[in-house]
Legacy VTK file of the C-alpha trace (Angstrom):
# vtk DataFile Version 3.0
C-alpha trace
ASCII
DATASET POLYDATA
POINTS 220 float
110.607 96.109 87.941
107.711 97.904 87.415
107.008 101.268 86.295
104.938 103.231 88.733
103.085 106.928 88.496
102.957 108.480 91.671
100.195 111.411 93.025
101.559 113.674 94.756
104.386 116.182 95.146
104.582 117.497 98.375
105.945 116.032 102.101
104.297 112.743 101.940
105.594 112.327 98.191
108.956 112.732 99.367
108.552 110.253 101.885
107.242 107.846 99.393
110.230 108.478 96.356
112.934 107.887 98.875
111.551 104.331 100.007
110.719 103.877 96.372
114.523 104.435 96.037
115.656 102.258 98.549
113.337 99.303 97.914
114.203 99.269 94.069
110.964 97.080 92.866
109.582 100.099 91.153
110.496 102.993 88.881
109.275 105.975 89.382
108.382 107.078 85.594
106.755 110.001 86.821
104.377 112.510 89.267
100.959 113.411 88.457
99.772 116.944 90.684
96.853 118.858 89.970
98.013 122.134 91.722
102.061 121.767 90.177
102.665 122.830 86.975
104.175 119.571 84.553
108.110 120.224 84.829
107.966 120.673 88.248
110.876 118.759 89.678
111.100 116.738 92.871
114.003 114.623 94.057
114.702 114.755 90.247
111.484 113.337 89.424
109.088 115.609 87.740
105.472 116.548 87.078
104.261 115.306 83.611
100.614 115.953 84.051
97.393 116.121 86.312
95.580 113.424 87.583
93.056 113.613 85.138
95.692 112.921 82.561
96.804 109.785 83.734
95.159 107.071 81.530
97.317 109.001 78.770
100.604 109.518 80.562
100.230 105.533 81.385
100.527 104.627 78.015
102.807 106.953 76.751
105.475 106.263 79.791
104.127 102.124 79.893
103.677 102.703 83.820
101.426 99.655 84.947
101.305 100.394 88.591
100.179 103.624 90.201
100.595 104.738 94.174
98.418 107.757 95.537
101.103 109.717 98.152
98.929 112.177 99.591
98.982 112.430 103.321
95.151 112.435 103.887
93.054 109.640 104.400
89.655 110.884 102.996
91.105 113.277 100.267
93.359 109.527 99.388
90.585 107.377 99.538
88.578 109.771 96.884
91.467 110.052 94.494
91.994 106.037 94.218
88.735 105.678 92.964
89.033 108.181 91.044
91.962 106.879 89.545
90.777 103.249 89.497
87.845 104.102 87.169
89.933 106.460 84.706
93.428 104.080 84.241
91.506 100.745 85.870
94.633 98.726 83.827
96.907 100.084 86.652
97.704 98.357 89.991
98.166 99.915 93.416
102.100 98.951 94.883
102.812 99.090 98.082
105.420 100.958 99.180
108.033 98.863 101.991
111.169 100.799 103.158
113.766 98.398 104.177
114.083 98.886 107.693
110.240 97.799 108.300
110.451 94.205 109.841
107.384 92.429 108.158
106.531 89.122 110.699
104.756 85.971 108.924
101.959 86.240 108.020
101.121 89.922 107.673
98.974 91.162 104.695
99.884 94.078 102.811
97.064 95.452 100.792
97.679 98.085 97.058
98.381 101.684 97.790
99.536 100.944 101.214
103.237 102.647 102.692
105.184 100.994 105.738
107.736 103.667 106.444
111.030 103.339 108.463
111.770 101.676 111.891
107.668 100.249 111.098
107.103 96.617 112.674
103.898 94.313 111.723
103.813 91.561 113.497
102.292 88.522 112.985
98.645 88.036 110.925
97.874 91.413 110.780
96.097 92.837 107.582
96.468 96.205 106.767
94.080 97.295 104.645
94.394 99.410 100.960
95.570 102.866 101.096
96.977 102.930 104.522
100.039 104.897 105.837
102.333 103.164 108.408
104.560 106.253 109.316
107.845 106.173 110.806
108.967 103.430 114.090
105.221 102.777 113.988
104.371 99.222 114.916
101.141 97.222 114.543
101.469 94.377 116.917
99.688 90.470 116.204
96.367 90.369 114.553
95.182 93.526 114.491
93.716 94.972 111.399
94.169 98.239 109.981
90.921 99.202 107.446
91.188 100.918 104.355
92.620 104.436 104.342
93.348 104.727 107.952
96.760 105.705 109.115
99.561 105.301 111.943
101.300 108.440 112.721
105.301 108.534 113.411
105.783 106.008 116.874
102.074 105.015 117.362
102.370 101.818 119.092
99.241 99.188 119.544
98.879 95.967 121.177
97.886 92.781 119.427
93.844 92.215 118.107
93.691 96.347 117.719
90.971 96.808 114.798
91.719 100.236 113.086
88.416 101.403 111.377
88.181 102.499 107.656
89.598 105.982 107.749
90.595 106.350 111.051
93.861 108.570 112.224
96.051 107.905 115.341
98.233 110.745 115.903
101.925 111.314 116.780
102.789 108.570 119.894
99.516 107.967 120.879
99.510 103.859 122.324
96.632 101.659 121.399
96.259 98.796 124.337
95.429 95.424 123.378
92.434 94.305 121.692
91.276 97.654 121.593
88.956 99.316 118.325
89.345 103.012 116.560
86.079 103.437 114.739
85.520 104.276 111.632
86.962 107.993 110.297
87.804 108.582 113.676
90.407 110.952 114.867
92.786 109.966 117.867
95.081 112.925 118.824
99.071 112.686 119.686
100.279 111.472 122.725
96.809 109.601 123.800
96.231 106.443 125.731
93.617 104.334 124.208
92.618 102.119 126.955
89.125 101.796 126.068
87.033 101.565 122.114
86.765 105.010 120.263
83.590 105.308 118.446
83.095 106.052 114.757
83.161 109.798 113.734
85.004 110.817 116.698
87.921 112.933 117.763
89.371 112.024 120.872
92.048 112.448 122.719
93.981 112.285 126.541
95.516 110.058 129.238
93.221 108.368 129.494
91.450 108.871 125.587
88.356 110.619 125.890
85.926 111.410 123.282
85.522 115.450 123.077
83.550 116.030 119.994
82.158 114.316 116.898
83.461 114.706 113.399
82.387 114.430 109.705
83.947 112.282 107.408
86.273 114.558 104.829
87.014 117.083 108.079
89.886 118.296 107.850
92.617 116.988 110.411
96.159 117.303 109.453
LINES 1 221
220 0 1 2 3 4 5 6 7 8 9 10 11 12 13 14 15 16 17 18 19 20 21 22 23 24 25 26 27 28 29 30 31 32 33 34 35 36 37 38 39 40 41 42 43 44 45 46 47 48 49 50 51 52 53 54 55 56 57 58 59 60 61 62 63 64 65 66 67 68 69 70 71 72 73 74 75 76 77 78 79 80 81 82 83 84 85 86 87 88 89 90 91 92 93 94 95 96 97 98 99 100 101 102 103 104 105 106 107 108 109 110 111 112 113 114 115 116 117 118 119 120 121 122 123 124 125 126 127 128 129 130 131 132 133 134 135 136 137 138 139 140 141 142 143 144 145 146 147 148 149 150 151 152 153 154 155 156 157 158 159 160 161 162 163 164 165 166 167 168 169 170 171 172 173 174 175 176 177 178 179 180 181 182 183 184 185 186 187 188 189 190 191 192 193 194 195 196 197 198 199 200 201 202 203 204 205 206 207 208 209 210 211 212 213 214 215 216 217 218 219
């Protein structure tokens, strides 16, 4: 079992510690949170330091893996490498909850959550970093990039490519062989029945595109 430092202590956190619970691979050893004071408890697992402590706490609590639970993608992606460059000796987990019905196949890349009543079906690749949130599903070879996330009952068809950073909101339905760009935004509810572009927020039934975004805008 390894021993694993998580980043975070808010919602998403929570999220994370319970499947961490139920999957028992990994022991939670401790939280790192630069805006919670060390003691802090959650779920009975408390602070012990800021991220910039963590090549310390790792070898005083022998953690050797590491998972970054913060909700968004771009403010995520920044901390990983952050992380990666200060405690380099510790490896992203992935975090599976039970329930999740993995088909053959499927790659699961470090730092990644698939939460539960999630279904990846066969040959997809999700990408490192990426959230999976609840009764999700990511249907045949499609390919979630780095950082991007699923909101709670997103459904896609099969050869969907999910771009680097992109976010599909609450229910919204992805039709086959379909593409998100790249740090785009796709609000709840929407039909995607055509390609979003990169640095977009769209949303609608059908999707349409109704302004452009910057990558690190806010969107949660």
């Amino acid at each position: 079992m390894s021993r694993v430092l998580v980043v975070g202590a808010s919602g998403h956190a929570k999220v994370v510690l319970d499947i961490f619970e139920k999957q028992t691979m990994h022991q939670v050893v401790g939280l790192l949170d630069d805006f919670k004071p060390a003691g802090t408890s959650v779920f009975g697992y408390d602070v012990v330091g800021s991220v910039a402590d963590v090549g310390r706490l790792a070898t005083e609590l022998r953690a050797d893996g590491l998972f970054v639970a913060i909700g968004d993608n771009f403010i995520r992606s920044q901390l990983c490498e952050r992380l990666k460059s200060l405690a380099p000796q510790l490896n992203l987990v992935v975090a599976v909850h039970p329930s999740a019905q993995i088909a053959r196949g499927v790659v699961l890349s470090g730092g990644s959550v698939v939460m539960a009543g999630v279904v990846i079906n066969s040959d997809s690749q999700v990408g490192e970093g990426c959230i999976l949130n609840t009764n999700s599903s990511l249907d045949h070879d499609s390919r979630m990039g780095s950082f991007s996330s699923l909101a709670p009952r997103v459904a896609t068809g099969g050869n969907v490519t999910l771009g680097e950073g992109c976010a599909v909101g609450i229910g919204a339905v992805i039709l086959h062989g379909r593409r998100i760009g790249q740090h785009a935004v796709v609000g709840a509810g929407s039909v995607v029945n055509r390609d979003v572009p990169d640095l977009t927020v769209s949303y609608g039934v059908p999707v349409k595109v109704v302004r452009s975004r910057t990558i690190g805008e806010k969107y949660l």
